[in-house]
C-alpha positions as CSV (number, residue, x, y, z in Angstrom):
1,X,-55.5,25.7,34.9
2,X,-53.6,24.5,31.9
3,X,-51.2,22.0,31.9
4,X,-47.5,22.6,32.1
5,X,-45.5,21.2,29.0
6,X,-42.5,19.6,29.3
7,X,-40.4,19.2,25.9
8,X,-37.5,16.3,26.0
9,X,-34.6,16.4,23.4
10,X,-33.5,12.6,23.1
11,X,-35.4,8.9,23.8
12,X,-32.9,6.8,25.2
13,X,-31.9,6.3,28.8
14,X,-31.5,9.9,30.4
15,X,-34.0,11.5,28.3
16,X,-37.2,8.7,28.6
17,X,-35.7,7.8,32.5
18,X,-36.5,11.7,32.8
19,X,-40.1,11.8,30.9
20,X,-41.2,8.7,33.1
21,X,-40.4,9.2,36.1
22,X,-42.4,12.9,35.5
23,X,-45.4,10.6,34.4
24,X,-45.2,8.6,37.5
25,X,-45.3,11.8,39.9
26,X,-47.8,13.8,37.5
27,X,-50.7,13.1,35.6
28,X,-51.6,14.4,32.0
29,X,-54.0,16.5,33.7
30,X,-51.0,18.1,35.2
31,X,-48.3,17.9,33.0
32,X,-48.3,17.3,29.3
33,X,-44.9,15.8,27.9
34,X,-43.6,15.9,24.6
35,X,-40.4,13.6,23.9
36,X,-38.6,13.9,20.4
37,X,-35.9,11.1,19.2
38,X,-34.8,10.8,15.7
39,X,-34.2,7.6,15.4
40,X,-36.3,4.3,15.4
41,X,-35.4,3.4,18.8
42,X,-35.9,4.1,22.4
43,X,-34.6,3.1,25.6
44,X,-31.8,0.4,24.9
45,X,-29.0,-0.5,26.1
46,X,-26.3,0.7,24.0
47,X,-23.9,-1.0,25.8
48,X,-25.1,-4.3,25.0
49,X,-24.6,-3.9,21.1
50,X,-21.3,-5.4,20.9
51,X,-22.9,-8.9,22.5
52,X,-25.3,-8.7,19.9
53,X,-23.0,-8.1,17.2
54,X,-20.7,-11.0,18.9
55,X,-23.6,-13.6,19.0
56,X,-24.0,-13.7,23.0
57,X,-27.2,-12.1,22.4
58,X,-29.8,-13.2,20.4
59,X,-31.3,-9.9,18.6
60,X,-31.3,-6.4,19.0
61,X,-35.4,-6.6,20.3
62,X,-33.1,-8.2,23.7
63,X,-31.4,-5.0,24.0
64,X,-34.5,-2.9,24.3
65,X,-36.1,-1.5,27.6
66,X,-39.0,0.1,26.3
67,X,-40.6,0.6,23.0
68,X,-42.2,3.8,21.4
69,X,-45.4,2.3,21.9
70,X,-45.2,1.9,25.9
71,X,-44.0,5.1,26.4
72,X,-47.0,6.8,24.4
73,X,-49.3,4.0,26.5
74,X,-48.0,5.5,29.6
75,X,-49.0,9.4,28.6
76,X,-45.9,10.8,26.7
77,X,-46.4,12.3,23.0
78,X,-43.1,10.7,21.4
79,X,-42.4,11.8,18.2
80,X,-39.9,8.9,16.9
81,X,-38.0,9.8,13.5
82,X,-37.9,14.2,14.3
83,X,-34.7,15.9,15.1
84,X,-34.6,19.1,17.1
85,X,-32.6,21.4,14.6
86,X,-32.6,24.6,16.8
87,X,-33.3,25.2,20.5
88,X,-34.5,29.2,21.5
89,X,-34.2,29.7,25.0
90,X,-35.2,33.4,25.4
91,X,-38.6,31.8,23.5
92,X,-38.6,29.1,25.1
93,X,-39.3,26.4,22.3
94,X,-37.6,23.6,19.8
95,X,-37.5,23.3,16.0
96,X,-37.7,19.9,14.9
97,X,-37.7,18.4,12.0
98,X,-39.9,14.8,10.3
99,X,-36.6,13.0,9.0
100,X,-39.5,11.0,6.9
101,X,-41.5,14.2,5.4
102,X,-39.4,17.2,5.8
103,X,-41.7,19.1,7.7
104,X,-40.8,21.5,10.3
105,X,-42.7,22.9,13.2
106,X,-41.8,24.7,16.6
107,X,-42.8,23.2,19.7
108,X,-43.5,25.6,23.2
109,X,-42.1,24.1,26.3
110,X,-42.8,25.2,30.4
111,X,-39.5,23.0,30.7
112,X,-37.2,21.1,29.3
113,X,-34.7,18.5,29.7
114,X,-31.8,18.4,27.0
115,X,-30.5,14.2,26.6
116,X,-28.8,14.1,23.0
117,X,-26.2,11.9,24.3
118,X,-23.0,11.7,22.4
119,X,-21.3,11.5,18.9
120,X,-18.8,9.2,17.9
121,X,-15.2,10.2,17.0
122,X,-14.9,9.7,13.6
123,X,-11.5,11.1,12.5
124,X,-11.6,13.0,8.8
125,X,-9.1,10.5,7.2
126,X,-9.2,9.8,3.6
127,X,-11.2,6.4,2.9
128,X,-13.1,6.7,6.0
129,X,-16.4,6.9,4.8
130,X,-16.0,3.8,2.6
131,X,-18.0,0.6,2.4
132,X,-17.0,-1.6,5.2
133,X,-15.7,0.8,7.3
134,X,-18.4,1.5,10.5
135,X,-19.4,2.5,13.8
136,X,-21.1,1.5,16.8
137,X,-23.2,3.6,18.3
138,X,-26.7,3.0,17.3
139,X,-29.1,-0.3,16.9
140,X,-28.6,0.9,13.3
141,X,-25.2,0.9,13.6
142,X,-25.0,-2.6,15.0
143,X,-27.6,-3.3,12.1
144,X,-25.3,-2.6,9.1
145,X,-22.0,-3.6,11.1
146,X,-24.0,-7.4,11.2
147,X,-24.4,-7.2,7.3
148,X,-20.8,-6.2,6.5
149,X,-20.0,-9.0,8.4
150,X,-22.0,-11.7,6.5
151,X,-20.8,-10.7,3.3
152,X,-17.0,-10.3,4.0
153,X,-15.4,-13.1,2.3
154,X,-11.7,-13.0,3.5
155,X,-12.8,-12.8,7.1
156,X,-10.2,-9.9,8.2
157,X,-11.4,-7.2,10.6
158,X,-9.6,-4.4,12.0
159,X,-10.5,-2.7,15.1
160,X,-9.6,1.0,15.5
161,X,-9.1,2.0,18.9
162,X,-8.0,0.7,22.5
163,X,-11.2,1.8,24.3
164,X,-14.3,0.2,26.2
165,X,-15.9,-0.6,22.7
166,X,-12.6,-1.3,20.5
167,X,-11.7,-4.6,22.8
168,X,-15.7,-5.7,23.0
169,X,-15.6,-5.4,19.4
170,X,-12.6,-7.1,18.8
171,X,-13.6,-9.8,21.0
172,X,-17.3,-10.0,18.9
173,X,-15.3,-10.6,15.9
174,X,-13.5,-12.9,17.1
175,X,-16.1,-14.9,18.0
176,X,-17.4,-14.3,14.5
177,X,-14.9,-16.0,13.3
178,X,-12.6,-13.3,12.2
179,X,-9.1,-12.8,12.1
180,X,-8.9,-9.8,14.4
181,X,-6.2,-6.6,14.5
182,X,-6.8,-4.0,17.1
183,X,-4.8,-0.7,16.3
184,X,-4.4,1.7,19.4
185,X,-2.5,5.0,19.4
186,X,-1.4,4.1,23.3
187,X,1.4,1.9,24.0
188,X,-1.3,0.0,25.3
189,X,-5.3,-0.7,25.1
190,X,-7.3,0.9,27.6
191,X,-6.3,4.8,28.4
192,X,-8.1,4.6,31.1
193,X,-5.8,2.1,32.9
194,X,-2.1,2.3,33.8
195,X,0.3,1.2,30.9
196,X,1.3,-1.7,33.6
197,X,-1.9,-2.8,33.9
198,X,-3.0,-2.2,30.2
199,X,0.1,-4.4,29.6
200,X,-1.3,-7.4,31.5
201,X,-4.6,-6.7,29.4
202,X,-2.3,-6.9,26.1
203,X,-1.0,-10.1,26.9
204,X,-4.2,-11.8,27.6
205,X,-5.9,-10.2,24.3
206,X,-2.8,-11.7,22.5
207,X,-3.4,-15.2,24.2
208,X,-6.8,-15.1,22.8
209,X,-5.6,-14.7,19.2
210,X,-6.4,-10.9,18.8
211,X,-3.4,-9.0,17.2
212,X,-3.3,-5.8,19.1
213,X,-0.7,-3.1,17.3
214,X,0.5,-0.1,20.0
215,X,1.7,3.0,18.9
216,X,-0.5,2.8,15.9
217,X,-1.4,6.0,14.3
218,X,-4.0,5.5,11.6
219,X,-3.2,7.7,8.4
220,X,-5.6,6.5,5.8
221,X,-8.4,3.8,4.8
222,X,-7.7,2.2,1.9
223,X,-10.2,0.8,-0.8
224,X,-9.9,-1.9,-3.6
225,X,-11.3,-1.6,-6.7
226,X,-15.4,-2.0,-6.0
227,X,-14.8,1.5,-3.6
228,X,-14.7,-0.8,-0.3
229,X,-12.5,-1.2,2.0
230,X,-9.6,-3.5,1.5
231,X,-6.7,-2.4,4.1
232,X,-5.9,0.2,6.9
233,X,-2.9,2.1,7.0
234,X,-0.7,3.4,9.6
235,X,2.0,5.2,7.8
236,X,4.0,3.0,5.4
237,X,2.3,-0.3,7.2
238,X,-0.9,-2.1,5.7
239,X,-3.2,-3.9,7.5
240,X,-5.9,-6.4,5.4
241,X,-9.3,-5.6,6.4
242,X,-12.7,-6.9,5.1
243,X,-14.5,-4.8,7.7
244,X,-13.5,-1.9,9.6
245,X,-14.8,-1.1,13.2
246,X,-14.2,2.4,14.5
247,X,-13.6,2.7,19.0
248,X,-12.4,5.6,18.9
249,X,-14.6,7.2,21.8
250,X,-17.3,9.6,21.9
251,X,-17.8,13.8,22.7
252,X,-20.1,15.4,24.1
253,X,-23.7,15.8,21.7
254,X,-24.3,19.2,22.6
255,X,-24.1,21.3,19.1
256,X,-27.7,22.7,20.1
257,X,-26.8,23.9,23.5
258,X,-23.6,25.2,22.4
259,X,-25.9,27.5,19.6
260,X,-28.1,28.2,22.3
261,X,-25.6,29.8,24.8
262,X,-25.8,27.2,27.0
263,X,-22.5,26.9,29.8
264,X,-20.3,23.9,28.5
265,X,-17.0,22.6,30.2
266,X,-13.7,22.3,29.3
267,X,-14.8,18.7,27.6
268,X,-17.9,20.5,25.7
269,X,-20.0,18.7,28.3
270,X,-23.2,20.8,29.6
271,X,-22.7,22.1,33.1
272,X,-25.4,21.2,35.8
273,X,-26.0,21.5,39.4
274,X,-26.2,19.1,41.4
275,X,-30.1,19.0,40.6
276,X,-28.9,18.1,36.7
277,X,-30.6,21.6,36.3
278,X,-28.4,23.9,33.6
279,X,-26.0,26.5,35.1
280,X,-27.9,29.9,34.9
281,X,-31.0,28.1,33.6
282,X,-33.8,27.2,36.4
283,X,-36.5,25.1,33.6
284,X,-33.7,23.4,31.6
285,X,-32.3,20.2,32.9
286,X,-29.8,18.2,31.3
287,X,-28.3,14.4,31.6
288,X,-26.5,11.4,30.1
289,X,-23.5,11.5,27.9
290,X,-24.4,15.3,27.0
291,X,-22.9,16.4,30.6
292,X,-19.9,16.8,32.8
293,X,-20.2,15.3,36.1
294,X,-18.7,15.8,39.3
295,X,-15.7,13.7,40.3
296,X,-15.8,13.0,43.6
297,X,-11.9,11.9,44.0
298,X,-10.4,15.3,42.2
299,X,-13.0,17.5,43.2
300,X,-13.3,18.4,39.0
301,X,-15.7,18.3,36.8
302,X,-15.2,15.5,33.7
303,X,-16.8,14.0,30.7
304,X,-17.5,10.2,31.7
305,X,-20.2,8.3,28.9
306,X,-21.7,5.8,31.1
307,X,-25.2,4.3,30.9
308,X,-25.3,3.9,34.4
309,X,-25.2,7.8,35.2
310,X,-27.8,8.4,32.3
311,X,-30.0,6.2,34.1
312,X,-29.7,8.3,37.3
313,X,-29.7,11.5,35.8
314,X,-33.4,10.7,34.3
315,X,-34.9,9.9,37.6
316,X,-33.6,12.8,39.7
317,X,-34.4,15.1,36.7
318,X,-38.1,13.4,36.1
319,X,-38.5,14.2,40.1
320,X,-37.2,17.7,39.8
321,X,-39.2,18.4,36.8
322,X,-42.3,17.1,38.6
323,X,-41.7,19.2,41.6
324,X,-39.8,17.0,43.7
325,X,-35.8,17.5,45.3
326,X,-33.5,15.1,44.4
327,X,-29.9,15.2,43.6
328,X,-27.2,13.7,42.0
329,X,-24.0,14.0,43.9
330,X,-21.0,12.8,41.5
331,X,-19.2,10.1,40.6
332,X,-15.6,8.5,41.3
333,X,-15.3,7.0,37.1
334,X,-16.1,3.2,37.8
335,X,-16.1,1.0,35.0
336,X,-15.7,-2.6,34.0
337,X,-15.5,-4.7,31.0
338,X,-14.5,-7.9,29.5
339,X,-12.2,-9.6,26.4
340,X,-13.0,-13.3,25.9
341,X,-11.9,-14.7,29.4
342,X,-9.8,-11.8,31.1
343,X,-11.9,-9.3,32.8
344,X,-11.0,-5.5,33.4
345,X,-12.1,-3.1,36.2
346,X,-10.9,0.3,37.4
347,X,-12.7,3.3,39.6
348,X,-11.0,7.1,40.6
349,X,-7.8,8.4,39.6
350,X,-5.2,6.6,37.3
351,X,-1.3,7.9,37.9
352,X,-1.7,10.0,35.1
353,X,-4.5,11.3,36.4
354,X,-3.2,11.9,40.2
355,X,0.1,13.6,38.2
356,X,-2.4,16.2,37.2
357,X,-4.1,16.9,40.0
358,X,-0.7,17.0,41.3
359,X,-1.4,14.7,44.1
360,X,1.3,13.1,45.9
361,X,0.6,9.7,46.1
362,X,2.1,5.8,46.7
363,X,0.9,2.9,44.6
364,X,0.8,-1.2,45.9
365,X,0.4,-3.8,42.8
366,X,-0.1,-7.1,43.9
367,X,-0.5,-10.7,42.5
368,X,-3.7,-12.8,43.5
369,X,-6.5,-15.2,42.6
370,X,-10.2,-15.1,41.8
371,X,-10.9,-17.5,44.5
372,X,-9.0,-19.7,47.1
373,X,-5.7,-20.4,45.0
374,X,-6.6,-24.4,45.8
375,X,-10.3,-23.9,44.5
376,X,-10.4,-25.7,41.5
377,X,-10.9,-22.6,38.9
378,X,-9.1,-20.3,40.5
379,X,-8.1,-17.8,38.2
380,X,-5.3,-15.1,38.5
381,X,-5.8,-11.3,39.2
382,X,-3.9,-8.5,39.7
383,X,-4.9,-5.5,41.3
384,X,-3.2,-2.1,41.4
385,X,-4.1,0.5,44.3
386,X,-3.1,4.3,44.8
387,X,-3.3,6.4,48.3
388,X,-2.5,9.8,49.2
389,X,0.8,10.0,50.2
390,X,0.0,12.0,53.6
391,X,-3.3,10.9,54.8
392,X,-3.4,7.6,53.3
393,X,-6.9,7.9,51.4
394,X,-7.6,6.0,49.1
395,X,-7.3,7.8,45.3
396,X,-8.0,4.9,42.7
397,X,-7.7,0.9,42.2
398,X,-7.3,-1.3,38.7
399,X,-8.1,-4.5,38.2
400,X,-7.2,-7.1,36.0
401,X,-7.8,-10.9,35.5
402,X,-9.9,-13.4,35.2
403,X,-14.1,-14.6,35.5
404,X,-14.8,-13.0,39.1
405,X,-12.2,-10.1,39.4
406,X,-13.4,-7.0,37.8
407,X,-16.9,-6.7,39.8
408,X,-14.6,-6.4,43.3
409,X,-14.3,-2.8,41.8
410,X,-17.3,-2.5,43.4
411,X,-15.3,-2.5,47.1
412,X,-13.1,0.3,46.1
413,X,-16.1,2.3,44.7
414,X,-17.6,2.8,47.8
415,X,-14.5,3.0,49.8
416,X,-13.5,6.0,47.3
417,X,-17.2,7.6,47.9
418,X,-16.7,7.3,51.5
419,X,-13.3,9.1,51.4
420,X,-11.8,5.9,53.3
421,X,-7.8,5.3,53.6
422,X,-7.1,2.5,53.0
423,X,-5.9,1.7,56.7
424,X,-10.1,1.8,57.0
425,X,-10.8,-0.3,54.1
426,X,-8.3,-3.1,55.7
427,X,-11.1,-3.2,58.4
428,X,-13.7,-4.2,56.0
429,X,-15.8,-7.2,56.6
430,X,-15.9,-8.8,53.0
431,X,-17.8,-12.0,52.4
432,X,-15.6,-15.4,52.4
433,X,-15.8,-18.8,50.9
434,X,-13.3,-20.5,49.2
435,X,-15.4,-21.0,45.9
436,X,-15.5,-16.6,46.1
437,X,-12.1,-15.5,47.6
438,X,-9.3,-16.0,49.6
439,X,-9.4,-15.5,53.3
440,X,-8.1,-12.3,52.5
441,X,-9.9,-10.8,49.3
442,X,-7.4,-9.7,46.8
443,X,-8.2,-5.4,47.1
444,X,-7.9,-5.8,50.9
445,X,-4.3,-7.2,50.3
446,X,-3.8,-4.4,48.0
447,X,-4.6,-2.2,50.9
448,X,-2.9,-3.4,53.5
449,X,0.5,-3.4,51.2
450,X,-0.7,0.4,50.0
451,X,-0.9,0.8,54.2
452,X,2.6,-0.4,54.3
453,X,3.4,2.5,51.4
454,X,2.5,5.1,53.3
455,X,4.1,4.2,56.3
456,X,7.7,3.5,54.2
457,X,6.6,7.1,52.7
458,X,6.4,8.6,56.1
């Protein structure tokens, strides 16, 4: 009997998480796999770029999980530098393309798992093409980014965008040596927080010498005389800039499904089962930044980018694909990150977000430190909590402040995928030292005054 073949779009984390863990439960004999990526790189961590690019680490070959080569040592026929141009379902087979020679072939498949990740906003303004003005994506990216940098002379950067990636960037130049300007649309950084807590997260960017601009609607890139960039604009307001670096988030990669007739969600996110297996489709599995995922606190179905699901998505969808059951069941939007010494956290629903689910709900901020408020270090924090107004459960938490407060998201992670109130979490039995926390750790203070919330709420 012949083998089966199994045809992967995409080499990074979902899609080579997804052709190993195939390998591990079936041999060659068994099942052949075929992975295409079209660039130079597989399996890194995408998320680490802006440490490279900052200096923290040492070269891009530290950000990589798995080379080309390993994979092919371990069975998998991956075809590095070839882009699938055109997906036929009803044939059942890819195009792809040799970026390198041109040549096109089609490819049959048994099954197949779709991983093309995501694309970077990348506004059509005028100038925004120009020299000096980049992304980061890509090793590539990170690559040119690094070389813009060396040769700027004036040493300005401009950061454009409040996200994840536009305040790790605008940290890495800062420790570049730049003079840094971080331009967000919000009236604060970070959408994803509360503008009270995203305040707090101004402030400490500000302390750090970054110049962060709210409000800021970019209009135009503007270029000197060479064709490179010289100065971003937001109206009638210039801002210097040697180098440019774009955060302005990322959509869904999913132009082939789409032309395939694949089912995409309100976010253009391929829709799954819980098996990561496409809607309507039982040989096509998707995962990683190309899919909507399940959240677990509003019941729909969102666009979250997070290497940490890729990851996931791989090895249930390797195990499908090899004939075994596993499932992924959602997630609750964790996420953490970091500018110079303040550290930011938040997991399930913001109050924006809770307004439209049109959840009634209370909210307890409160005031704390990193460790026992005597331990030398001690640092402060600040966390924010939400609860259903009527039963109490627990609906979202933020964090913000300083080394040691933004992995305690962790707590209210699991508190939100248990469905606990937050009289329950008050209960929990948390570790305690006075070089780690106070006696009462700063999100169980936030739940008991978020207890006392619902009470006053009735």
């Amino acid at each position: 009997m012949a083998a089966e073949r199994l045809v992967v779009i995409g080499g990074d984390a979902a899609g080579m998480s997804a052709a190993s863990q195939a390998r591990r439960l079936k041999g060659p004999e068994e099942l052949e796999i075929v992975a295409f990526e079209r660039s130079d790189f597989t399996s890194y961590s995408a998320c680490g770029i802006p440490y490279w690019v900052g200096g923290d680490v040492p070269t891009h070959d530290d950000l990589i999980a798995r080379t080309p080569e390993e994979h092919r040592e371990r069975g998998i026929d991956l075809r590095m530098r070839t882009e699938v141009t055109e997906l036929d379902v009803t044939g059942r087979r890819v195009r792809s393309r040799d970026l390198l020679s041109g040549a096109e072939e089609w490819t049959s498949y048994d099954k197949l798992v779709i991983a093309t990740g995501a694309r970077p906003v990348r506004p059509a303004l005028p100038g925004i093409e120009s020299p000096g003005v980049h992304g980061v994506h890509t090793i590539d990216d990170g690559r040119a980014l690094l070389e813009s940098l060396a040769a700027a002379r004036e040493r300005r950067a401009v950061v454009v965008g409040g996200g994840y990636i536009g305040i790790e960037m605008a940290e890495a130049l800062l420790g570049r040596g730049f003079e840094v300007t971080l331009l967000t649309r919000g009236a604060e950084p970070m959408h994803s927080l509360d503008p009270d807590l995203g305040h707090r997260l101004t402030e400490a960017m500000e302390r750090s010498g970054i110049r962060v601009v709210t409000g800021a609607e970019v209009t135009e890139v503007l270029t000197g005389d060479s064709g490179r960039v010289r100065a971003v604009a937001t109206g009638s307001t210039e801002y210097a800039a040697d180098v440019v670096v774009l955060g302005l988030g990322v959509t869904p990669g999913t132009d082939l499904a789409r032309a395939a007739g694949l089912p995409l969600g309100e976010s253009g996110g391929l829709l799954t089962d819980t098996s990561m297996r496409v809607r309507g489709h039982a040989d096509i599995w998707a995962g990683g930044d190309c899919v909507e995922v399940l959240d677990l606190v509003s019941g729909r179905h969102r666009f979250i980018a997070l290497g940490t699901h890729a990851n996931k998505h791989g090895q249930i969808i390797g195990s499908n694909v090899a004939g075994d059951y596993a499932t992924f069941p959602g997630v609750v939007g964790t996420a953490v990150t970091k500018v110079c010494a303040t550290e930011v956290a938040r997991t399930g629903l913001t109050q924006r977000q809770a307004d439209e689910e049109g959840l009634r709900y209370v909210t307890a901020t409160i005031e704390s430190t990193t460790t026992a408020g005597y331990y030398p270090g001690a640092a402060p924090m600040t966390v924010k909590m939400l609860a259903e107004r009527r039963t109490g459960r627990l609906l979202g938490v933020q964090i913000v402040g300083g080394t040691g407060a933004a992995k305690r998201i962790d707590i209210a992670a699991v508190a939100l995928t248990a469905r606990m109130t937050v009289d329950q979490m008050t209960a929990l039995d948390l570790g305690y030292a006075p070089p780690f926390s106070s006696v009462w750790d700063p999100v169980l203070v936030a739940a008991r005054k978020a207890v006392s919330q619902v009470r006053a709420a009735g």
